[in-house]
N, C-alpha and C positions, 0 to 999 in steps of 0.2 A: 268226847271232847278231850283235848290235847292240852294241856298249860305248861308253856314256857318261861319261865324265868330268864331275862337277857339283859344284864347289868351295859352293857355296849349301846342299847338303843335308849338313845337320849333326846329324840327331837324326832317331827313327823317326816323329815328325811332319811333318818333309818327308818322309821315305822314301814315306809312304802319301800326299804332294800329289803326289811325281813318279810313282809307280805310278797314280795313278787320272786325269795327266793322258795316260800314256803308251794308258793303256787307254782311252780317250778315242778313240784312235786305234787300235787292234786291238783290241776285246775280249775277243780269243781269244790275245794275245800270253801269255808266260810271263815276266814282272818280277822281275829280284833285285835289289835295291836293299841297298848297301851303307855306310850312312853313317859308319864309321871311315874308308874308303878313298873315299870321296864318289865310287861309282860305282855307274852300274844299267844290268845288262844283258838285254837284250832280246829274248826269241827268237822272231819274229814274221817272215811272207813278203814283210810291204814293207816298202819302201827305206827305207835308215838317214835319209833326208831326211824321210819323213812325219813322224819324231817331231819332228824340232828345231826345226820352226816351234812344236809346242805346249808343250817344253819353255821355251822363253823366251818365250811367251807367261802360263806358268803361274808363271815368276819366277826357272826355274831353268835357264836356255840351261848348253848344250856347250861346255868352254871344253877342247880338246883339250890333254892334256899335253907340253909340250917334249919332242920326242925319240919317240913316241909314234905310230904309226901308226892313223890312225882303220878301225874296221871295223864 
């Protein structure tokens, strides 16, 4: 599993721009998207790097939290 941190996704109208751009990229991936806690995670077999080109291409890049281990 993948976890994103995405300070940009504030409401379930992002939620469904970063789920359909992450699916974009696995169609078969499983998306939670959490916009109180502006995070969406990922359970998908490739690398936590296919998604983050398309996230900040879609508007809403990975800004990992202080303190925070990325996985």
């Amino acid at each position: 599993m993948h976890r994103f941190h995405i300070p940009a996704m504030s409401c379930g109208g992002c939620a469904k721009s970063v789920t359909k751009a992450l699916l974009s990229v696995d169609p078969q991936a499983l998306i939670e998207t959490d916009p109180p806690t502006r995070t969406a995670r990922v359970h998908s077999a490739l690398d936590r790097s296919a998604f983050l080109g398309v996230l900040h291409e879609a508007g809403y890049p990975d800004k990992p939290q202080p303190g925070a281990a990325a996985n």
